[in-house]
N, C-alpha and C positions, 0 to 999 in steps of 0.2 A: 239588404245591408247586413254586412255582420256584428256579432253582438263581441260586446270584450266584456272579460273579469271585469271591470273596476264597475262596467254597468250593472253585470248580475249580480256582484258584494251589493250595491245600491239599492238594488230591489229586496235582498235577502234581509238591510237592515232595517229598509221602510217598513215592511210589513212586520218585522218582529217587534218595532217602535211601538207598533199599533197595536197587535199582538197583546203585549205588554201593557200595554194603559187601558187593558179590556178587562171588568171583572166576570170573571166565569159566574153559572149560575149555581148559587150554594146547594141544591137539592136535585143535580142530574148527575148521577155517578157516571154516565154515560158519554156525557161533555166531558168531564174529568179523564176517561179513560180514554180518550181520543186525544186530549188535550196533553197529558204524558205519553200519547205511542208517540204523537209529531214532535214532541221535546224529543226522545229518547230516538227517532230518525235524525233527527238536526245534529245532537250530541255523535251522533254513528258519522253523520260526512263530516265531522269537525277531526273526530278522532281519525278518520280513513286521509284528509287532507295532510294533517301534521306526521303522520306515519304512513305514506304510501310505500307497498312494493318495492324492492328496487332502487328507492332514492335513498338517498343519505339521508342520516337521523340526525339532527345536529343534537350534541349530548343536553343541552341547554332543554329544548324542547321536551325532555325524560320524565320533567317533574308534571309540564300539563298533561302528557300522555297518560301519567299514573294516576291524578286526582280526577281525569275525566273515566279512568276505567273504574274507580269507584262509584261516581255517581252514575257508568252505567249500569252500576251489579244494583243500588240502591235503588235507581226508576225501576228495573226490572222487578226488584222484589216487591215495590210496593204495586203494581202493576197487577201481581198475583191477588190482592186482597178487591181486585176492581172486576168490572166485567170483561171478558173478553173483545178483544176489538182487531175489525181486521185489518192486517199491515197493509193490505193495498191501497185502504181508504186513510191512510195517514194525510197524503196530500191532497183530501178534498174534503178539507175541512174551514170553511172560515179564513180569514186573514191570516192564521197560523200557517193552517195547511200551503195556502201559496206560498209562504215563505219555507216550508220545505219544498216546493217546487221546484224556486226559484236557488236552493242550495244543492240541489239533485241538477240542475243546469252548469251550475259549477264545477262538477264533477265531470258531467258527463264532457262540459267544455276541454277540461285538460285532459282528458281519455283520448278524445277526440285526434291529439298530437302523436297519439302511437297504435300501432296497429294489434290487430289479438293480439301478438307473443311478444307487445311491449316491446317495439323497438322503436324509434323516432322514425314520421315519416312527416316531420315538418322541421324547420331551423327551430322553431320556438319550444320544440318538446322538452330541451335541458334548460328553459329559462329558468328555473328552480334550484341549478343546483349550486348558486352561492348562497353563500350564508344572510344574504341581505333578501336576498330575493324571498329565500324560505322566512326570515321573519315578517314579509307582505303576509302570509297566511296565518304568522299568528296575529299579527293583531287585528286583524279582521274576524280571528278565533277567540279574542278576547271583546270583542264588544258582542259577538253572537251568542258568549256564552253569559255575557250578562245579563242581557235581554231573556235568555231561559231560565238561566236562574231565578231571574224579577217572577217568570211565569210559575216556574215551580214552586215559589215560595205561595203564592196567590194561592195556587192548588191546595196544598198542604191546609192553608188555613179555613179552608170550606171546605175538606172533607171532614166527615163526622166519623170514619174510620181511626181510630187510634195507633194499629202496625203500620198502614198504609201513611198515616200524615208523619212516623217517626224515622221510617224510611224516606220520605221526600225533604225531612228535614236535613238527613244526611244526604241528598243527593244535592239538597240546594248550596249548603257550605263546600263540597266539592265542587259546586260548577263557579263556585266563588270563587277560590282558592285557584284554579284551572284560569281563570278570567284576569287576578290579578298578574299571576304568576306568566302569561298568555302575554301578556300586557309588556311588563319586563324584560320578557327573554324577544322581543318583538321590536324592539329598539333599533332605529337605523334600516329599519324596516325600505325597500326598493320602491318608488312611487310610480317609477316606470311599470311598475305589471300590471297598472290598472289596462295599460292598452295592450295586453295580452290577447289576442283577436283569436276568433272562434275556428278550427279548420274545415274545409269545406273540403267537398269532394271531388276528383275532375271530370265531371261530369260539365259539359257546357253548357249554358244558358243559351239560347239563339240572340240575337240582337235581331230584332224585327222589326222593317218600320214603323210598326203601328206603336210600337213602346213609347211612354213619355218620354219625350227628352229631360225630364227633370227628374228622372233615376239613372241617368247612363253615366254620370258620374260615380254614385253607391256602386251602379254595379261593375264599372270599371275597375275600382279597387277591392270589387270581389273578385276579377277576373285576374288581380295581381295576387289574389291569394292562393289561387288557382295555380298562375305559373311561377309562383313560390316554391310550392307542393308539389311541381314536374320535377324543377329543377333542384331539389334537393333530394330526393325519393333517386332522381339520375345520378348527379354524386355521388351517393353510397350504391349504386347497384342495387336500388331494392323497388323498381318501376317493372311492373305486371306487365309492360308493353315497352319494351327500349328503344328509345329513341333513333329512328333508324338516319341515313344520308339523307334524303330525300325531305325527313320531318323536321330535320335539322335546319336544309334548306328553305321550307315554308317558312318555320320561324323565323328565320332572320329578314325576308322577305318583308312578313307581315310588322315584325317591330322597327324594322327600317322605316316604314313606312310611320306606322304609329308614334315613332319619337318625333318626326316632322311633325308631325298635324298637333302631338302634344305641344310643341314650341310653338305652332302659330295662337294656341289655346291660350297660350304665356302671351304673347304679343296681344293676344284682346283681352285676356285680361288688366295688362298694365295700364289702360286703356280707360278703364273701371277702377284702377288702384287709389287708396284713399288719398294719398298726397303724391305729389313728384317725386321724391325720394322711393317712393314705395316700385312705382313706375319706372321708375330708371336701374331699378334693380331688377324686377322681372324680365324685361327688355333683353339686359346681362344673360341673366337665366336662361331664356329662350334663345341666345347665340349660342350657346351651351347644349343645349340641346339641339341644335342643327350640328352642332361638332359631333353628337352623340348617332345620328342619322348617318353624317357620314363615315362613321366609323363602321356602322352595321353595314351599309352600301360595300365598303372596303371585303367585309366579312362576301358576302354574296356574288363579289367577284373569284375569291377566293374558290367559289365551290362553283363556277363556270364549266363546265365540260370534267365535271365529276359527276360518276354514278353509282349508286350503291344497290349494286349486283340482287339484293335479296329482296328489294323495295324501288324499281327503277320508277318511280313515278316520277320525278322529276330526271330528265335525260336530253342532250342535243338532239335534236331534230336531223335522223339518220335517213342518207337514200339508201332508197332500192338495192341492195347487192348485187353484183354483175353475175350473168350466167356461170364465168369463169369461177368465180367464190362462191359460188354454190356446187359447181361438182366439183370442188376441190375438199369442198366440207368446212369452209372459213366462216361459215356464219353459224350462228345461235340465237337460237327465240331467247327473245327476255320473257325473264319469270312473267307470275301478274305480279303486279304491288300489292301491298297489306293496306288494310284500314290507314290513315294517320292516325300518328297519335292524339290523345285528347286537347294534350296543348298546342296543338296545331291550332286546331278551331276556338280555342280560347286564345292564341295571339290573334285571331282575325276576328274575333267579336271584340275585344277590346278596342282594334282600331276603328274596327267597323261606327262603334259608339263615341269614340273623341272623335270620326269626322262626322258624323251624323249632328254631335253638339256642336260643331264647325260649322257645318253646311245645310243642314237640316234632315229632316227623317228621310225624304227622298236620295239619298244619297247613297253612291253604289259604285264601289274604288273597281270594279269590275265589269262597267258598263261600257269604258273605252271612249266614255265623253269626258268634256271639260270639266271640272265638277262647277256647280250654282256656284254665285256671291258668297262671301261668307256674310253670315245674319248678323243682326245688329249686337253690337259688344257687350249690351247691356242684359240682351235676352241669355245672352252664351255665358256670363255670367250666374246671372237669377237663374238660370236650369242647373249651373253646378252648385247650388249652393250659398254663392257666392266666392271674393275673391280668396278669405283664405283656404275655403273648403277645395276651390280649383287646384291652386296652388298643392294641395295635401295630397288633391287626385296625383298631380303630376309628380312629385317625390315617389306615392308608392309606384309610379311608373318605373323609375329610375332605379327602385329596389329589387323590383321584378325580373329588369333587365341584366341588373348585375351579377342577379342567384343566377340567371339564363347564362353568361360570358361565364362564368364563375365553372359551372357543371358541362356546356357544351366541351370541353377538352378530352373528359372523359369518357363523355358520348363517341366521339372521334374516335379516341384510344380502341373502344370496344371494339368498331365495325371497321377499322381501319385494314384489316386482312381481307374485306371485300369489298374495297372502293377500288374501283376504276376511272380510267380517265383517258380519253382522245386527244390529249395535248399533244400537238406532231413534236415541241422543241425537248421535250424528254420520252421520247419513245426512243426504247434501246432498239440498238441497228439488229439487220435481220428480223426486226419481229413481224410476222407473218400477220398479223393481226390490227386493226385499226385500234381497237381497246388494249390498254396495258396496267397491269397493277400498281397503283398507286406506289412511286418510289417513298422512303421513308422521310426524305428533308422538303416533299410535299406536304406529306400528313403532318411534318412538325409545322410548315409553315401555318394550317389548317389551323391547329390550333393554337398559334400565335398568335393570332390576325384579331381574336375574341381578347385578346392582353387591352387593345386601344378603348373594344367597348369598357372594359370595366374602368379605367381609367377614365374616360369620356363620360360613363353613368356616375361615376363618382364625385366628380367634378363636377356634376351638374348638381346631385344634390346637394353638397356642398355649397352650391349657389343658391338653390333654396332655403334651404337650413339660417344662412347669412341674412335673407333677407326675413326672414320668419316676424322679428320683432315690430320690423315695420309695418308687416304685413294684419300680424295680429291670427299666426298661425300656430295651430296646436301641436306639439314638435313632441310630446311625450310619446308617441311611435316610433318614431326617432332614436331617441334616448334608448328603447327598448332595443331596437333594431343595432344599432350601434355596439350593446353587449351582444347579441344573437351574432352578429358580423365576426366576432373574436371568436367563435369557438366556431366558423367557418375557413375562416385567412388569419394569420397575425397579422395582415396590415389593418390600420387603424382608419375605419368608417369615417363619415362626414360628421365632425364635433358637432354639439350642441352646446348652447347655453343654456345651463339649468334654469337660471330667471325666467325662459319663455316657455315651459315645462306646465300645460294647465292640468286642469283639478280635476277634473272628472272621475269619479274612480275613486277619489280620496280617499284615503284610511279613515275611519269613523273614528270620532271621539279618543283625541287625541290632539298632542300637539304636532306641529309641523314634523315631518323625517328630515334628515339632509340627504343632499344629492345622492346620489344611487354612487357607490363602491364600482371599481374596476373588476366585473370577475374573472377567477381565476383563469390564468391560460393554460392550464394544465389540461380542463374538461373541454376535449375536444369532443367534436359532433362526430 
């Protein structure tokens, strides 16, 4: 299961809590000098967070930038009066130390969105760059730096060093200063970024029978993080393995199939749903998601007696050529095909695991039998979770699918100068050849055809999103996804209600934010 910002901020402030209400011991200059390297790391990812590379500085943020660079020159100097300590063992130190762990996770979390040369290889890499969003990090910057400061000042007063405690004096009013100031310019702060989700790599998981069925929902919507991460990386052209004809065709194959089994999931969950109301609206959902099936169906005809010359793994089933078209020289070995791509096998582990929670572990879309009973409603429930955790599953389905409809045009676009196609009602006259290259108001129809899914995906979660409050579902994904959606399309995502917007993640010590701000539509992806 992936971890998000608002969890790691959570752990960063538990432990600094504690941290904090610890008295160091008066006579280990030793603890003291471990105890300000981990201050003076924590203060380093607070300063690297508010000022990264690259992003926008918002001017507001200038003042903690500056009072956090003094109290780093002041930890440093008094640091000199102490023993040497090594920076590696910063984080393995005590409660402290985990909480610089756990701030080094946070880092590495949003690195994670861009690749070496910094460039976005997730929708979520620019979630940063409005002004609401960047004050989520200060005031998350403003309760981390009060918790150090509380610690430095403790420091200060047990050691028996007199440079060393008049420097930590001065470091501890800067990290004050830095904290209120943090605090202020932090205002309106974006509550969606707690579900800022972790990026993962596309590397596939297998789905194996032997797996719990009471993970295959987590790892379902790791599997949607997965083909997030194809289909946006395919967008911009920046996928190490381009999605070829043939990988294009798996995919829709495999999510055709998967958005079916996801709506029967709906159908037993409603099933399980806390009242009628609740039930009568999933029901809704789940016809929605048969519209969503048949719109991928739609696409998979579409690419019927297409083949993609550099990658023929998917191709009509050709006879034998006649004597006569071999000593004429009319025929040609097809290439071999290439590996698939990795989101191939992450759309078929994904379904593999909603029919698997369907049907049970035995279950095998590729055995060419009936498949089993579906299992009791109650168990296909309790292995996801529960009803709103299913319900969450099947939304990030419908997100998956839409970044999929969204980027396949492009995919098209690329290899569209080597498709071919045996359709006899547009093959031009005279052509000596059973194959002929894809005409051009083919290819537009190709990728036309993905217009219905995203319209179909959209509307579906939109139907979820609707029923959320009945449901008692956590919608701050949503929320986030909703802004992420605007710097992909200018049309407008599936609305949320802020009221069903939960906490997890919360901003520390403070009051309430309001609703997250429209960002700009200017910063496109």
């Amino acid at each position: 299961m992936t971890v998000t910002l608002g969890e790691l901020y959570d752990v960063v402030h538990d432990r600094l809590e504690r941290a904090a209400s610890v008295t160091p011991p008066g006579d280990d200059p030793f603890a003291h000098a471990l105890a300000l390297a981990q201050v003076g790391t924590l203060v380093g990812h607070v300063h690297f967070l508010l000022g990264r590379p690259g992003d926008p500085v918002d001017s507001s943020a200038n003042d903690t930038l500056r009072h956090l660079q003094h109290a780093r020159r002041a930890l440093y100097g008094a640091a000199r009066w102490l023993p040497s300590v090594d920076p590696d063992s910063a984080a393995n130190g005590g409660t402290l130390g985990s909480a610089v762990e756990a701030s080094g996770a946070v880092l590495d979390l949003i690195r994670g969105h861009r690749d070496d040369t910094g460039a976005p290889i997730t929708p979520y890499a620019l979630a940063f760059s409005t002004r609401s969003a960047r004050a989520y990090h200060l005031r998350h910057a403003s309760s981390t730096l009060h918790s150090v400061s509380r610690i430095v000042h403790t420091v200060s007063a047990k050691l028996g060093h007199r440079n060393a405690s008049l420097r930590l004096r001065t470091a501890h009013a800067s990290l004050q200063y830095a904290s209120v100031q943090a605090r202020y310019t932090g205002a309106g702060a974006d509550p969606a970024l707690a579900a800022f989700p972790q990026a993962l790599s596309l590397t596939p998981v297998p789905a194996l029978p032997t797996d719990p069925l009471a993970q295959d929902a987590d790892r379902i919507r790791d599997d949607c993080e997965r083909l997030s991460r194809a289909a946006y990386e395919t967008l911009h052209g920046r996928s190490a393995q381009p999605l070829s004809g043939s990988d294009l065709q798996m995919i829709t194959r495999w999510r055709s199939l998967g958005t079916m089994l996801a709506g029967r999931l709906l159908v037993q969950a409603a099933g399980e749903a806390p009242n009628e109301e609740a039930g009568t609206l999933l029901r809704n959902c789940a016809d929605l998601f048969r519209n969503s099936a048949r719109a991928w169906r739609d696409v998979q005809e579409r690419w019927h007696r297409v083949v993609d010359v550099d990658d023929p793994q998917i191709r009509p089933r050709l006879p034998k050529p006649s004597y006569e078209m071999v000593r004429r020289g009319q025929i040609a070995r097809m290439p071999r095909g290439t590996d698939p791509h990795p989101a191939v096998e992450i759309a078929r582990t994904s379904t593999l695991r909603a029919g698997r929670l369907l049907f049970g572990g035995d279950w095998d879309p590729d055995s060419g039998s009936r498949p089993p009973g579906t299992r009791p409603a109650s168990d296909i429930v309790a292995d996801a979770g529960g009803v709103a955790a299913l319900v969450q599953t099947a939304y990030r389905l419908t997100v998956a699918d839409w970044r999929i409809a969204v980027a396949a045009p492009q995919a098209v676009t690329a290899i569209e100068h080597r498709l071919l196609t045996d359709a006899p009602e547009h093959c031009p006259a005279d052509h000596p050849y059973r194959f002929y290259k894809l005409h051009g108001h083919q290819a537009e129809r190709l990728r036309n055809s993905f217009q219905q899914v995203r319209a179909a995906q959209q509307a579906a979660a939109q139907s979820l999103l609707a029923s959320a409050p009945a449901i008692g579902m956590d919608t701050s994904r949503a929320v986030l996804d909703a802004a992420v959606h605007r710097n992909i399309t200018a049309r407008t995502w599936a609305p949320v209600r802020p009221a069903v917007v939960a906490t997890p993640g919360a901003i520390a010590r403070g009051p309430a934010v309001p609703p997250p701000t429209a960002p700009s539509r200017g910063a496109r992806l």
